[in-house]
Each structure stands twice: as C-alpha cells, then as structure tokens.
C-alpha distance (Angstrom), angle and dihedral (degrees) to the residues before:
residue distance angle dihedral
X1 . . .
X2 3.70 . .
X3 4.01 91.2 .
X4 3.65 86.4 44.9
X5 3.52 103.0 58.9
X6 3.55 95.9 40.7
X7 3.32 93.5 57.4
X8 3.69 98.6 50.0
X9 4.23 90.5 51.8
X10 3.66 83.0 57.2
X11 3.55 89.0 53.0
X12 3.36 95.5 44.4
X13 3.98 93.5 47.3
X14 4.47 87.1 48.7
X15 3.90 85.4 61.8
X16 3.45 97.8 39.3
X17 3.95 85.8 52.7
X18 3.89 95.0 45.0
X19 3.94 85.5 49.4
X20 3.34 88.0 63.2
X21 3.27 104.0 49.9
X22 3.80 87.0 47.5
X23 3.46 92.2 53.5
X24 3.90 96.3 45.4
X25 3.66 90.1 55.7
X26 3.87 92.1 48.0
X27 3.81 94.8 55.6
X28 4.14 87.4 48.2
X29 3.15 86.0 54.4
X30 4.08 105.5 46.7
X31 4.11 110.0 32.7
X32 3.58 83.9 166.7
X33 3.62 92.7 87.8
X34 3.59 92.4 54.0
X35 4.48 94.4 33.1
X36 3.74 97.9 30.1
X37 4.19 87.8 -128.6
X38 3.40 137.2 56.5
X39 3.78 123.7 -92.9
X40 3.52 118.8 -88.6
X41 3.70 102.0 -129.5
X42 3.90 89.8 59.7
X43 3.93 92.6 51.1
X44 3.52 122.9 99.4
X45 4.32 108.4 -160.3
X46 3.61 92.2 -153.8
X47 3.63 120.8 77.7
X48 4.19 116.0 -161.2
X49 4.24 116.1 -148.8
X50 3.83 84.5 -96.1
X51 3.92 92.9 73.2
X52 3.57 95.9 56.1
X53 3.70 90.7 50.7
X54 3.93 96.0 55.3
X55 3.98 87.6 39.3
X56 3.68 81.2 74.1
X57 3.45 97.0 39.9
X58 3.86 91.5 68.1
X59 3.72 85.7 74.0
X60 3.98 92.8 68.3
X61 3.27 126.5 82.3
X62 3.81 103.0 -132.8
X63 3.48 123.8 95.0
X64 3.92 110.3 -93.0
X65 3.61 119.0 -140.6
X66 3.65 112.9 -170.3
X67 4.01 107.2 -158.0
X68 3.62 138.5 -176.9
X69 3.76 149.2 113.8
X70 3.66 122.6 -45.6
X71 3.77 115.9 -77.9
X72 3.99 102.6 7.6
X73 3.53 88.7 121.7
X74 3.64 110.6 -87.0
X75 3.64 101.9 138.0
X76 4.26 90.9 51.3
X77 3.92 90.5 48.7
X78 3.59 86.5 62.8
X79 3.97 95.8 49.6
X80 3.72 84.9 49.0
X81 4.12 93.8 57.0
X82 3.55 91.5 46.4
X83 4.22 87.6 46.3
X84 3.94 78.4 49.5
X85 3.62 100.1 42.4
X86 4.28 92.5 54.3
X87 3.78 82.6 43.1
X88 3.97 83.3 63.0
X89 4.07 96.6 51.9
X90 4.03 90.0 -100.6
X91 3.97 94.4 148.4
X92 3.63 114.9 -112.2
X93 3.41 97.1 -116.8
X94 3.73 102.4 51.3
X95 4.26 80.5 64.5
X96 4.06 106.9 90.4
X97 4.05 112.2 -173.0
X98 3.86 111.1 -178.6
X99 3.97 125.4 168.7
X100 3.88 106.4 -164.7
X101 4.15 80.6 -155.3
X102 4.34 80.2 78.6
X103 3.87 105.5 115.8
X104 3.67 123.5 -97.3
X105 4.30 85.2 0.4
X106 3.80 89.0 118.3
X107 3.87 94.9 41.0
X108 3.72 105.8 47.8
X109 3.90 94.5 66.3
X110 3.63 137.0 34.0
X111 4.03 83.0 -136.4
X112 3.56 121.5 32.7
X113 3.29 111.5 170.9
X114 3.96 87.3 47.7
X115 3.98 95.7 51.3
X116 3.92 86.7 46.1
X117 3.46 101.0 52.8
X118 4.18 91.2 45.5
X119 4.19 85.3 45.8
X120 3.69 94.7 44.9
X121 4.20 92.5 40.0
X122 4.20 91.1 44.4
X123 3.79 96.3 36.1
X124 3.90 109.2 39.9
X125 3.36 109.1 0.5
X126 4.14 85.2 44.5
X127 4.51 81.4 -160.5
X128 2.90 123.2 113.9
X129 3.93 108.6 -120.3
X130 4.01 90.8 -129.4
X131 3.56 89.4 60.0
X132 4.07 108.1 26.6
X133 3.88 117.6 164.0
X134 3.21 98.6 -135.4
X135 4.03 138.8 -18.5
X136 3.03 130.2 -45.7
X137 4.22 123.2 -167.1
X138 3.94 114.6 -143.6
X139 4.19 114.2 -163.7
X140 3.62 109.1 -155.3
X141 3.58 111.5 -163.7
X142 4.04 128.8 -169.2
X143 4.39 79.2 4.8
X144 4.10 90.1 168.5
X145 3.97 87.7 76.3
X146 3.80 91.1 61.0
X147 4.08 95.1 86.4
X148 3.71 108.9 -127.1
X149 3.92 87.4 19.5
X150 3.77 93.9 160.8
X151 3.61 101.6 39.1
X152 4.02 94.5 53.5
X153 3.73 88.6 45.0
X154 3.89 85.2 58.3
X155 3.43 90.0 59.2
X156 3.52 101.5 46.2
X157 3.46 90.5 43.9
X158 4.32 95.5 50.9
X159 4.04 89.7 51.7
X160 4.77 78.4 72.5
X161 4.06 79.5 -140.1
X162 4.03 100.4 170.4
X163 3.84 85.0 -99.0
X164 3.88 121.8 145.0
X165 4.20 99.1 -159.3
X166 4.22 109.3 -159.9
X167 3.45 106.1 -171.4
X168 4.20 129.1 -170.3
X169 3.75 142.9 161.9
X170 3.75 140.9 178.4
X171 3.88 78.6 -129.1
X172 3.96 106.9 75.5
X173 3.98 83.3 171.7
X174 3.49 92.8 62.6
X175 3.38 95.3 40.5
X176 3.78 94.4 52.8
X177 3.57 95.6 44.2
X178 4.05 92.0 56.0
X179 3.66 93.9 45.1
X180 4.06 85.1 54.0
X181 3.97 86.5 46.6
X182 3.76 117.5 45.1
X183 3.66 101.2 -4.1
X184 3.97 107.9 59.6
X185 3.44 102.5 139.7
X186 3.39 104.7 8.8
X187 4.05 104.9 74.1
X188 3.91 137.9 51.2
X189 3.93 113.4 -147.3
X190 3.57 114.2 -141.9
X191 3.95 103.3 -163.7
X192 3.80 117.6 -153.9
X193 3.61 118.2 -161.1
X194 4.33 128.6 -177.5
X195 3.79 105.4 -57.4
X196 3.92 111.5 -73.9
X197 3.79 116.6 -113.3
X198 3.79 97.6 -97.8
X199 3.61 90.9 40.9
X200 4.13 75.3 64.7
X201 3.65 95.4 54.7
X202 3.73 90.1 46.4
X203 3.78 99.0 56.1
X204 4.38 84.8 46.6
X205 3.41 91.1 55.0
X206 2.99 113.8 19.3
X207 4.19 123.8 -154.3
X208 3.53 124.4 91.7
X209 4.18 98.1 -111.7
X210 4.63 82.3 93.5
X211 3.51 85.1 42.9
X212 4.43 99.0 54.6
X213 3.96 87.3 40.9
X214 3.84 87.9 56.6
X215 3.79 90.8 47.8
X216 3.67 96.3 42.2
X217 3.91 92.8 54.1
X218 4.09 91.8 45.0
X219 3.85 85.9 53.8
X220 3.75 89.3 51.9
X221 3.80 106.1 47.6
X222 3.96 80.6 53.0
X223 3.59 90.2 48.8
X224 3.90 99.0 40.7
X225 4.20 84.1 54.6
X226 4.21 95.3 52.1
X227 3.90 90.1 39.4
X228 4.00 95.3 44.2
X229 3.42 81.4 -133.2
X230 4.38 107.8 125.7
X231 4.18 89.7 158.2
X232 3.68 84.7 69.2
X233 4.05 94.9 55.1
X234 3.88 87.2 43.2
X235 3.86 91.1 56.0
X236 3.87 90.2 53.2
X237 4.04 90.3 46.8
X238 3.81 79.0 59.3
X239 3.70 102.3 47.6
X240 3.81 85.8 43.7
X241 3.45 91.9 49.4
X242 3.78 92.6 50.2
X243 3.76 90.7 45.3
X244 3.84 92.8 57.7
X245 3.72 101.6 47.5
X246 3.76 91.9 105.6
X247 3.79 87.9 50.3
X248 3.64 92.6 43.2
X249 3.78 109.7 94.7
X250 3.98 87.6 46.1
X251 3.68 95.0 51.8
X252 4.08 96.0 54.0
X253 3.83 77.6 54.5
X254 3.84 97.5 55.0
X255 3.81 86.6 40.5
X256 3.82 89.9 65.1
X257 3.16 90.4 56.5
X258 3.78 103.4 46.4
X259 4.21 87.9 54.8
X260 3.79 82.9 54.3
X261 3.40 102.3 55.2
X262 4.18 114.9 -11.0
X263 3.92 113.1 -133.4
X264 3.39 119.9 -47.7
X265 3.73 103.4 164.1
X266 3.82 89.8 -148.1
X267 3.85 93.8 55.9
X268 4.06 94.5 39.0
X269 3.95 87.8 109.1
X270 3.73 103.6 26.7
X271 4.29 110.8 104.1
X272 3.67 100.2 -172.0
X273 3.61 107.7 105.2
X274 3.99 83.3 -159.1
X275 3.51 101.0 54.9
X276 4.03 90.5 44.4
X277 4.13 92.3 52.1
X278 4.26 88.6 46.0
X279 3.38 89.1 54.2
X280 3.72 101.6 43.4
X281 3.86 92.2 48.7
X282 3.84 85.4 51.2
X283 3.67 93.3 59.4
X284 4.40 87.3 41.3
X285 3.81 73.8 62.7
X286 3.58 110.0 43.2
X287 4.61 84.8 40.5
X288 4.01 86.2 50.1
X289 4.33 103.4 44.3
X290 3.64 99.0 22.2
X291 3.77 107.5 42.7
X292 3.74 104.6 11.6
X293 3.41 112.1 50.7
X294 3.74 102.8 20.8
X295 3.96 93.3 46.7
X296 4.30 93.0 43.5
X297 3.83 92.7 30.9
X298 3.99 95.0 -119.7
X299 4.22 107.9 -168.9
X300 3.99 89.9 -176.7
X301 4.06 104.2 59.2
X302 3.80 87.5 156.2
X303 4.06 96.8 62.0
X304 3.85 86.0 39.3
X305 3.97 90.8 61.6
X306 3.98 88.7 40.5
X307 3.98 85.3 53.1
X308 3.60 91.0 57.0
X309 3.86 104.9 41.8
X310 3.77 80.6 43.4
X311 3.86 88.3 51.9
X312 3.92 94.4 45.6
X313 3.93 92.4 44.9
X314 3.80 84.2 57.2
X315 3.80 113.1 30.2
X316 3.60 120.2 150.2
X317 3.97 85.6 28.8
X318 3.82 130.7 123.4
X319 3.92 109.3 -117.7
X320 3.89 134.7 -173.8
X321 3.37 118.9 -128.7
X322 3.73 99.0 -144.0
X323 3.87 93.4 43.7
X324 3.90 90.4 47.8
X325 3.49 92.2 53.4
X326 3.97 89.9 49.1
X327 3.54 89.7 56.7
X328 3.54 95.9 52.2
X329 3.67 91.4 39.6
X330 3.60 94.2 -126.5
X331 3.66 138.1 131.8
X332 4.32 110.1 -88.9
X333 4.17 84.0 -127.1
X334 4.03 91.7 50.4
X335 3.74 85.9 52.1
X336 3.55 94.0 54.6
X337 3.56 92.0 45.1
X338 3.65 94.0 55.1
X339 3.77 94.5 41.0
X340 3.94 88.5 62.3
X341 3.03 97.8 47.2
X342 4.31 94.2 52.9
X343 3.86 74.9 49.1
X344 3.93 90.6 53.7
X345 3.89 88.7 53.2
X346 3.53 100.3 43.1
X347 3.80 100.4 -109.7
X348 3.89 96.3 111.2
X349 3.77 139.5 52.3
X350 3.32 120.2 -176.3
X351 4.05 128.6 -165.4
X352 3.99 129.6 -147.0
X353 3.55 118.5 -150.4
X354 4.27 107.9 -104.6
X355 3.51 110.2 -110.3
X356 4.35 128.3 142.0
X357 3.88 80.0 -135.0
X358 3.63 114.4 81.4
X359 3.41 94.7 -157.8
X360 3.14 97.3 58.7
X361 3.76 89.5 53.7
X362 3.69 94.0 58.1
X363 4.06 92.5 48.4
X364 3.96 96.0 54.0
X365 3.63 118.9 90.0
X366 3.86 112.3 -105.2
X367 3.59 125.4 -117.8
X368 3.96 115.0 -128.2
X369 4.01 131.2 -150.8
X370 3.60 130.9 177.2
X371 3.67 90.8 -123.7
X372 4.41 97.1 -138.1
X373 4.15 107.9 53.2
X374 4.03 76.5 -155.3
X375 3.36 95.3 63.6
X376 3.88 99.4 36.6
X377 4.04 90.8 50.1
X378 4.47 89.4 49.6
X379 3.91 84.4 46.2
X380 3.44 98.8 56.9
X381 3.53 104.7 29.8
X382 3.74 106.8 -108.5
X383 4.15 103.5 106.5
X384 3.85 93.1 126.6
X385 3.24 137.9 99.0
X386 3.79 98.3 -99.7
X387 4.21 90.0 72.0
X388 4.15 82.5 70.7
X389 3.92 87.4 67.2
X390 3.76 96.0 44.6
X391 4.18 103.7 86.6
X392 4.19 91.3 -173.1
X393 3.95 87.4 63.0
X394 3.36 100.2 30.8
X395 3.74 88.5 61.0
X396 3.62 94.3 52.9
X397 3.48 95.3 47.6
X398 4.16 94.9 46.3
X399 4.21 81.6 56.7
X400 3.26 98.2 48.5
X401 4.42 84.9 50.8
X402 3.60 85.5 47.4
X403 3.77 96.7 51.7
X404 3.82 97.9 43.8
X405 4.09 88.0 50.0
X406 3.88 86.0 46.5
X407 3.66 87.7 59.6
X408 3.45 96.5 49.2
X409 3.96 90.8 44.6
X410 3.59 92.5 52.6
X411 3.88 89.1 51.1
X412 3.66 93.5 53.3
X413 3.50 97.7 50.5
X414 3.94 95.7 43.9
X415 3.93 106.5 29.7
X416 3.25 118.3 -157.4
X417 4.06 96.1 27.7
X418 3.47 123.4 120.6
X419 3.50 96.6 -117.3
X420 3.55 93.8 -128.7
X421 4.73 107.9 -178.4
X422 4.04 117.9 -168.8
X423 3.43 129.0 -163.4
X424 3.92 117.2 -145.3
X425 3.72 135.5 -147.5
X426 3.80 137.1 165.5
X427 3.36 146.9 -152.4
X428 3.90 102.6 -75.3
X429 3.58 88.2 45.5
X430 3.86 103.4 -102.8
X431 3.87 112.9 145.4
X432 3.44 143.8 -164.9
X433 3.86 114.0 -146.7
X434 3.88 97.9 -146.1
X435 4.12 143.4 20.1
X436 3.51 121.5 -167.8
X437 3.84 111.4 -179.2
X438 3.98 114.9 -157.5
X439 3.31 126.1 -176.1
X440 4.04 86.5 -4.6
X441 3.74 87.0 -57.8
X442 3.97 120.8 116.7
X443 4.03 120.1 -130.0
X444 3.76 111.8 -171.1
X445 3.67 120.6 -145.6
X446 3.77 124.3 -160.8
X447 3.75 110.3 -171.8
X448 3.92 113.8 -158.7
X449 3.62 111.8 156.8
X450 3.82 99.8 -165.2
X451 3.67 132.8 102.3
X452 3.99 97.5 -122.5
X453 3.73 116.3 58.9
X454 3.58 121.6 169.8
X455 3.95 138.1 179.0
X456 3.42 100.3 -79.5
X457 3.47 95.5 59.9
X458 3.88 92.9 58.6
X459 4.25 98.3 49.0
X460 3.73 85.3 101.9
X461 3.62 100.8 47.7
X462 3.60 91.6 41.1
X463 3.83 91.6 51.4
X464 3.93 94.1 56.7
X465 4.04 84.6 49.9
X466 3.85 88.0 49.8
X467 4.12 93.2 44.6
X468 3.50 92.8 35.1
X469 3.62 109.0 40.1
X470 3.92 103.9 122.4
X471 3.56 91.0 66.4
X472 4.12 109.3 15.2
X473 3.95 103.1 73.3
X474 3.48 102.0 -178.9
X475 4.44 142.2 -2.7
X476 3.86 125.0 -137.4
X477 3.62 118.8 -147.7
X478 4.05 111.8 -156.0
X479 3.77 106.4 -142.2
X480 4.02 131.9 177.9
X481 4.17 91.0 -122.2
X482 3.83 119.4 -3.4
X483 3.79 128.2 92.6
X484 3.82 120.0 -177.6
X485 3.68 151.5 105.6
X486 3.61 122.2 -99.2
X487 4.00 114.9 178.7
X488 4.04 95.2 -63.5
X489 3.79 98.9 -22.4
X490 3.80 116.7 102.6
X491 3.66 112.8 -157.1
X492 3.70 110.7 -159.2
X493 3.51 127.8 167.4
X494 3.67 120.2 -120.3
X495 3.99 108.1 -108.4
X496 3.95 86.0 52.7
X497 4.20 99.6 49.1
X498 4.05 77.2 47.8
X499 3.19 100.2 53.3
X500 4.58 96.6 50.1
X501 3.72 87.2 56.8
C-alpha cells in the first residue's frame, strides 16, 4: 500500500510538472491573454486578399487548413486573424495559438495536443471543454510535427465541441496528404501561394482605391464571358487604365521586379538581387529535402533536382513524357511520380492541351512551368537585372505569370473548380499559349510581351476563334504597351491583365 501510494504521488507530481511546462510554453506563445493584442514584432500591417477570405472562414465549422509554399506568409496571416479576431470582442483567452515547432512540446507528453487542450481548458479558460460557454478558436501552427496530426484532429473534431481548428505547416505535402487521409470531409484547405501581382501594388501603395479597380475588372471579364458581351470588359480595361495613369510609371517599376523574383512577402522590400536568389534557392532546398522526398519517400534525390533545373530551363515548354524520362534516365512511371508530387508542393504546373474530347487531352504532350518565376530565375542563375533586357526569357517568364494568375482567376470566378488551363495547338503548328474555360466557355490567351506584334503572331489565336467560335467569343493578347480592341482580340498589356486576376 506503501509502494502504491508512493508511486501514484510521483505520478501525480510528473503531470503536474509536464503541465507546467505545457502551460509555460502556451503563455510564450499567446501574450494576448496577458496584453489583450498581439505583439508587434509578429504583426504584419498589410493584409493580402487571402486574409479576408479565411476571416470568413472562421465562421465554418470545418477545420481550416491554410496551405501553401514555404515562406508566403502563412504563419503571419494567422497572427493577423487572431489581431482581427480581439479586434472583434472575441476574449483573449478563448484564442489558443500553438506551434508544435516549440522546444521540448512534442517530448514532454506522450499526447500533446490532448494535455494542451485539458491545461489550456482547466488553467485559462477555467471550462471545461465538454461544456464551453461559448467558442473558442485554436491556431495550430507547423500541425504535421504533432504525430498522428490528422487522426487526433478527427477526433476532436467528431466530439462537435464549439471548437474552430486552424491548422498550418511549412509542409503543404504533409498537410495535403492528411487532409486526403483522416480528414475527408471534415476540413476546407485554403491554399496560399506568393503574393499575387496586385496584392504587390497594394502593399507599394498602399489604400484600397488599386485594390476595388482590380476587383471591379475581375468581376467584369467574368461577366463579359456569361453575358457574351467582351465590349463591356474592354470598356472597364479603359476606365481602369485611365484610373491608374498616376500610378502608372510606379507600377512598370514594381512589375520588374515581380518577373525577377514573383512575391515572396519576405523579399517584397529587399533590392539585392543576391540576397533575393540565396534565399530563394534556400527554400528550393528546404521544398526539395524536407517536404519532397521525406514526405513521398523519393530514393533518387539526384534525378529529382535534374527534373527541376530541367523544368526551370524549360518552363512554359511542351515536353514528352517518354523523352523526358530518357533524358533523365529514369523510368516514365518514376517521372510521373515525381512530377505529382512537385505538383503536391506547389513547384509545378502542368497544362493539357484543350480539347471537348478527353482523350485527346490525355494523348497531347503536356506543357510544364515552374510554377514561382522567383524560384525558376534563382534556380537557373538568371535573378539579375540583365534577364529584363533579354526578350526570349522575358517572354517565357511573362507566360508563365500569366498562367499562374489565370489559375487563380479561374478559381475566383468558379469556386470550388479545379482550375484546370490548356494550351492548344493544331495541325500546322500554330498555338495558343493559354485556355481558360469559364462558365464551359474557352478564352484564349496569347501572351507576347513585346511592343511590335504582327499577323503572324496571332494565326494560332485566330485559328481557335475560327474552330471555336460557337462557344469562344472573344481572345486577349497580353502585350508589354498596347491596349485596344481589334475585331475579337483584346490587346492588353501585361501589368493590367495582372492586376484583374
């Protein structure tokens, strides 16, 4: 009896212990419930599109997962909702933020996520979580370290506490693959990519007048598509246009930059071309060993890192499976393996050809881009200033901007598609760089960032208006300079087509 009861004390005084270390590293974590804001060092002014849209995800039930690339920002959007959230009256306390990345949080306790909810509900909250008065918003940041993340979320999630779960990682593999595990059902991923162009401009300039003319002419190309009615999106490029003449000369400028090295929001105010590429090959790194091959169990890291130079040499370029996989002297299946999962992480984008017929589709070489121009310009060398001056790259680059914004356009105007873009060729060769099909109808987009453009660099697009013209109602051209209307070809220079997606 003796034995017994000393035994249990020193139970007793082990949790006790790990309690407080739990609760230690909770109130490091969450000053708020001592300051009633969040400290200023971890608050980012600026809030991108993408915080809006997960300010009104808190209002769901489901589990939010908020997933992206490494460093876009993920981490400070969540700051900023709790910032927001106190802002709103939510009490301070009933706002949990917990990094698993802590030291020792992992270590201390068999079940971590368990022992901090019961510390955090007996010790702040002072509720019990099976009978809470109200809800209570938990931030779970770098989740994918917490072993069995998904599966204990399920749980939590199933007993319908009044819990709102927001869940992150530096991993988006991880995070994908336990949302497709455990979670079906259950969670809504918000993916966060580099900052879009216009988010850009907004951060520059700050104000929200850039910020309604972007919205305004996104609303209208989807309009101008359901109404058959492309006059009425070419009128708003011109207002727009008109609107941002006094903003004009600084937006070429920011442009520049953006084809250098896309929209990392931690290298939005850093000039040195040097410092930007270091940086961006260090996060090639941490994307390729860290995520990539530990997450998809890759044995051949060597062809992986030839895939990806080989990708960024050739962005924007149609490639064969079987003669990719020749040159890299692995197996076709391998290749396709290690293309989805660059796709998984968000460091490849790859293109179908547009046809009604799905086999067709499947038979046509795909096209490839490196999805960040940031990335693909550190990778191979060419983030300096000298790449503005070469047109052949430039072009490349100014597609592969154009294709990554379609995506996110098409996504915008049809939620909850999978923002599938095509390319299209024919017979005699002619192309057309990008489709984007809304509302089941195709819009091709021709990107040629040059001043001259003549008639032989619109046969293609004006074939897929010929073949297609039942259902395509009108092509845009991106240019560097000109804006107009010719018959159904929109010419639109690139800073503006940027800026409505």
């Amino acid at each position: 009896m003796v034995m017994f009861i000393f035994f249990h004390r020193i139970h007793i005084f082990g949790k006790m212990e790990n309690e407080h270390k739990i609760l230690r590293a909770l109130y490091d974590q969450n000053e708020w419930w001592s300051t009633s804001k969040v400290p200023d060092a971890l608050l980012k002014t600026f809030r991108r599109r993408d915080f809006y849209v997960l300010k009104d995800a808190l209002l769901e039930k489901k589990i939010t997962a908020i997933v992206g690339p490494r460093q876009v920002g993920k981490t400070s959007t969540m700051y900023q909702l709790i910032d927001d959230l106190i802002t709103q009256k939510v009490n301070p306390n009933r706002i949990l933020y917990i990094s698993f990345d802590y030291p020792y949080l992992t270590t201390i306790t068999e079940t971590p996520l368990n022992d901090v909810m019961e510390a955090y509900s007996s010790q702040i909250l002072r509720e019990p979580v099976q009978k809470l008065k109200g809800a209570i918003y938990v931030f779970l940041d770098e989740v994918c370290k917490l072993k069995d993340w998904s599966r204990i979320l399920k749980g939590w999630h199933d007993l319908k506490y009044p819990i709102k779960f927001i869940v992150s990682d530096s991993s988006s593999a991880d995070i994908l693959k336990g949302s497709s595990e455990s979670l079906v059902g259950r969670i809504d991923t918000h993916i966060m990519l580099s900052m879009k162009f216009v988010d850009l401009i907004n951060y520059k300039e700050g104000g929200d007048a850039i910020n309604h003319i972007s919205i305004d002419l996104r609303n209208m190309i989807g309009m101008s598509i359901k109404e058959s009615n492309p006059e009425k999106f070419y009128a708003a490029l011109k207002e727009s246009y008109a609107n941002l003449i006094p903003h004009e000369d600084s937006i070429k400028i920011y442009l520049q930059d953006y084809l250098l090295k896309d929209g990392y929001p931690e290298l939005l105010d850093e000039d040195s071309t040097e410092i930007c590429s270091k940086r961006l090959r260090e996060y090639i790194n941490l994307t390729l060993y860290k995520d990539i091959m530990r997450v998809f169990d890759i044995h051949d890291p060597k062809a992986l890192e030839n895939l990806v130079t080989r990708i960024a040499d050739e962005t924007a370029q149609r490639m064969e499976y079987a003669n990719l996989s020749s040159e890299l002297s692995i197996k076709e299946d391998t290749l396709k393996k290690y293309l989805n999962c660059l796709e998984s992480a968000f460091m490849v984008s790859r293109s179908e050809f547009y046809s009604r017929n799905r086999a067709s589709r499947i038979r046509k070489a795909r096209k490839i881009y490196l999805s960040n121009v940031g990335l693909r310009n550190a990778l191979v060398g060419q983030l300096n200033r000298d790449l503005l001056n070469d047109s052949a790259e430039l072009g490349r680059i100014a597609e592969t901007l154009v294709y990554e914004h379609c995506k996110r356009l098409k996504y915008c105007l049809e939620p909850g598609s999978n923002a599938e873009i095509f390319y299209w060729k024919n017979k005699k060769g002619e192309e057309v760089d990008i489709v984007m099909e809304i509302a089941r109808r195709p819009i091709p987009i021709e990107v040629k960032y040059r001043k001259k453009i003549d008639n032989e660099d619109l046969k293609g697009i004006n074939e897929f208006l010929e073949k297609y013209q039942k259902t395509c109602l009108f092509g845009i051209v991106i240019t560097k300079d000109l804006l107009e209307m010719r018959g159904k070809l929109i010419f639109v220079p690139l800073w503006l087509f940027l800026m409505a997606c």
